[in-house]
C-alpha positions in Angstrom: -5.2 -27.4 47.8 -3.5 -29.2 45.3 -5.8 -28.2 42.7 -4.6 -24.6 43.7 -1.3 -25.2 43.3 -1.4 -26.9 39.8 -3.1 -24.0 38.4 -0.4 -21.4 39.7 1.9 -23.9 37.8 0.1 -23.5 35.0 -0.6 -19.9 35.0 3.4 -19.3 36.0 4.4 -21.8 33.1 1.9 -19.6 30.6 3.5 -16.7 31.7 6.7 -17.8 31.1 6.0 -19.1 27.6 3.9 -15.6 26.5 7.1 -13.7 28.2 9.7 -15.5 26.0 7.9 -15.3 23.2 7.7 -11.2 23.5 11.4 -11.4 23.8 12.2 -13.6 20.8 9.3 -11.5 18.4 11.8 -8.3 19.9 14.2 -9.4 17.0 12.4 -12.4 14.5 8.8 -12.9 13.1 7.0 -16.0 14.7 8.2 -17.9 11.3 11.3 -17.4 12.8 10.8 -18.8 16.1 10.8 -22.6 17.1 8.8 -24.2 19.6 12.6 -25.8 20.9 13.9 -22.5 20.7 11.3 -21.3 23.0 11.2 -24.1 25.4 15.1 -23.2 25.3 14.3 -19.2 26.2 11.9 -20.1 29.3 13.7 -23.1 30.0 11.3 -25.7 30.5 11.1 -29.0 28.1 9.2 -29.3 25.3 6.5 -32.4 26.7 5.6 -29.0 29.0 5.2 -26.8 26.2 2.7 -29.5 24.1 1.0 -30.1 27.3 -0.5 -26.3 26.9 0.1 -25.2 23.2 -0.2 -27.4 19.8 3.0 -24.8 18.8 4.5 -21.4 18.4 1.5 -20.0 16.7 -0.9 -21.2 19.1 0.8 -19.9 21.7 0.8 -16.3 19.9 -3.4 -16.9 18.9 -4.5 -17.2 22.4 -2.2 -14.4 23.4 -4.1 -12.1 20.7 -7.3 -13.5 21.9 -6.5 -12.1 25.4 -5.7 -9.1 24.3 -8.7 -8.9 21.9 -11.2 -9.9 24.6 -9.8 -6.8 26.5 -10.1 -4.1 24.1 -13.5 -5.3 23.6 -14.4 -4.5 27.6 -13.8 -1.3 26.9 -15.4 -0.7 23.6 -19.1 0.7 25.1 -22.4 0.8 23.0 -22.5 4.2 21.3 -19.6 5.5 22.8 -17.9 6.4 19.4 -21.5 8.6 18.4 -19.9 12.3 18.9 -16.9 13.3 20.5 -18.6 13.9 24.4 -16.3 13.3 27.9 -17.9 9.4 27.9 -16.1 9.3 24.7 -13.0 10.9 26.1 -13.3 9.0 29.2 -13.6 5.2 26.8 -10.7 6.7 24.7 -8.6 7.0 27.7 -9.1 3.2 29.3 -8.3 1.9 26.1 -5.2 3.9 25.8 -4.5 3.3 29.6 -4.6 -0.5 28.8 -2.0 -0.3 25.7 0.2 1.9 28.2 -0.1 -0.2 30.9 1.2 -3.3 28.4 3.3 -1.0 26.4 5.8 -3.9 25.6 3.2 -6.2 24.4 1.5 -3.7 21.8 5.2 -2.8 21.2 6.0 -6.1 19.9 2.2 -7.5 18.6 1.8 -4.1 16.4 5.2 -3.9 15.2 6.6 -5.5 11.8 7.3 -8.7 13.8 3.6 -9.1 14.9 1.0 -10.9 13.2 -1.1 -9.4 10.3 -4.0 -11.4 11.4 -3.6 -9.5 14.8 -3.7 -6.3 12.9 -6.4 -7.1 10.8 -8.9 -8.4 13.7 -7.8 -5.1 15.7 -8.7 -2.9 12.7 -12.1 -5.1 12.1 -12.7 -4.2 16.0 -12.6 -0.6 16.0 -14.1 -0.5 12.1 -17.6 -2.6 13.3 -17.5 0.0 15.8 -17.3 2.7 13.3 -19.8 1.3 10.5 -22.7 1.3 13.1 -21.7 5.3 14.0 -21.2 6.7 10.7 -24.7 4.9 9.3 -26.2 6.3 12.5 -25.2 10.0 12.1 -24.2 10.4 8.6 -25.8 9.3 5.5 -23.2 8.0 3.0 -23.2 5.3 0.1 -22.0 2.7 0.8 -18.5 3.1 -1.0 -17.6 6.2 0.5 -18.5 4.8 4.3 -16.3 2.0 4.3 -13.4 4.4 2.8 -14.1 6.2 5.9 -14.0 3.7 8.2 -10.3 2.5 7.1 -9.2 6.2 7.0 -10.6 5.9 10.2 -9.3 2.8 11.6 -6.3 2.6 9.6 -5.0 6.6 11.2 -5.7 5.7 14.4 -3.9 2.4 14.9 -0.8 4.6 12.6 -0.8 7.2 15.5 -0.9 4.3 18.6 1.8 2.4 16.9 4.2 5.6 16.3 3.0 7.1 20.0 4.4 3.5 21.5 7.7 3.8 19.0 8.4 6.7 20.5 8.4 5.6 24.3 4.7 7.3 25.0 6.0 10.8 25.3 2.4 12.4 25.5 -0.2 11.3 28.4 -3.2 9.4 27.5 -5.3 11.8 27.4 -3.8 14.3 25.2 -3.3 11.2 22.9 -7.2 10.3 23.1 -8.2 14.1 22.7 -5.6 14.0 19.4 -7.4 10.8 17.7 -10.7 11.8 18.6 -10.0 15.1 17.1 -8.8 13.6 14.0 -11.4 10.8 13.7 -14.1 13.6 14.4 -13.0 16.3 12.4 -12.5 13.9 9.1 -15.7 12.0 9.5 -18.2 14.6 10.3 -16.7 17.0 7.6 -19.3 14.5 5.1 -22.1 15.3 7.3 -25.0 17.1 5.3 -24.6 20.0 7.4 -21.1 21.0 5.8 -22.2 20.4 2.6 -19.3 17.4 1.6 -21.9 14.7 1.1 -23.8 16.6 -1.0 -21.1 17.6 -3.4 -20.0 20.9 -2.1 -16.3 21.5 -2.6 -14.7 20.4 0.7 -12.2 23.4 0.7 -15.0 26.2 -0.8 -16.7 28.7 1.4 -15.7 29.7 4.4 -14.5 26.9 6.0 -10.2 26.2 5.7 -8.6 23.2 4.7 
């Protein structure tokens, strides 16, 4: 019993620490932000802090690393392959997710949030991407990994400017729009169209 109740302490004193550090990135960078100002914001004394954090950005690592380890349950083996309704349907949950914590994405992809956060999101979804566009498109090696940060880069753009904007659209218009995107730019270097094998993109019949 007592067990049980330390760790509801320390799950409450957790969430107490991760909450006033959203509130604080609202208006500063981390480098702003003090481990005393933060013991200040959720009011507890620093000893409690150190007993669960080395500092501020340790505090903000395992946060990311939460929210890391949850975008990857969502990310499914060759879900990302060709745009079919178990794409739609994984494009949704993960959409749902950042919806459902709107005010952490808010803050974690916004000028205040860590780069290294950014980076490890974009390195997420672009593993995910390299193994699809070797599997369905053959590309050198230069012009796949300019794909992939097209890729990557436009759909974390659209996320971050769909949460600016207070989530206006539903989910799955918003997943139908970056798949679309995503699809439509990718696959236009498939052999079929003729782009990979030096065919004018915007020749033919096809409009630009």
């Amino acid at each position: 019993m007592k067990t049980e109740k330390t760790d509801r302490r320390v799950k409450y004193t957790r969430m107490l620490l991760k909450n006033s550090l959203m509130e604080l990135m609202r208006e500063r960078p981390i480098s702003k932000i003090s481990v005393k100002l933060l013991c200040e914001t959720a009011d507890i004394n620093r000893s409690t802090f150190y007993a669960h954090y080395t500092d501020q950005y340790d505090l903000l690592k395992q946060l990311e690393q939460e929210v890391i380890a949850e975008v990857k349950k969502h990310i499914a083996k060759d879900a990302f392959a060709k745009p079919t309704a178990q794409t739609m349907q994984l494009m949704n949950q993960i959409l749902d997710y950042i919806a459902q914590n709107a005010d952490l994405f808010k803050i974690l992809l916004s000028e205040y949030g860590d780069s290294t956060f950014h980076k490890e999101i974009m390195l997420l979804a672009q593993q995910k991407i390299i193994t699809d566009i070797h599997n369905n498109l053959v590309l050198d090696s230069r012009t796949s990994e300019y794909l992939q940060y097209f890729a990557v880069t436009g759909a974390l753009s659209i996320i971050q400017k769909w949460l600016q904007d207070g989530m206006r659209e539903p989910t799955p218009k918003m997943s139908e729009l970056i798949a679309r995107l995503l699809y439509k730019g990718v696959l236009d270097f498939s052999p079929q169209t003729g782009a990979d094998s030096g065919q004018d993109a915007c020749s033919g019949r096809r409009p630009c």
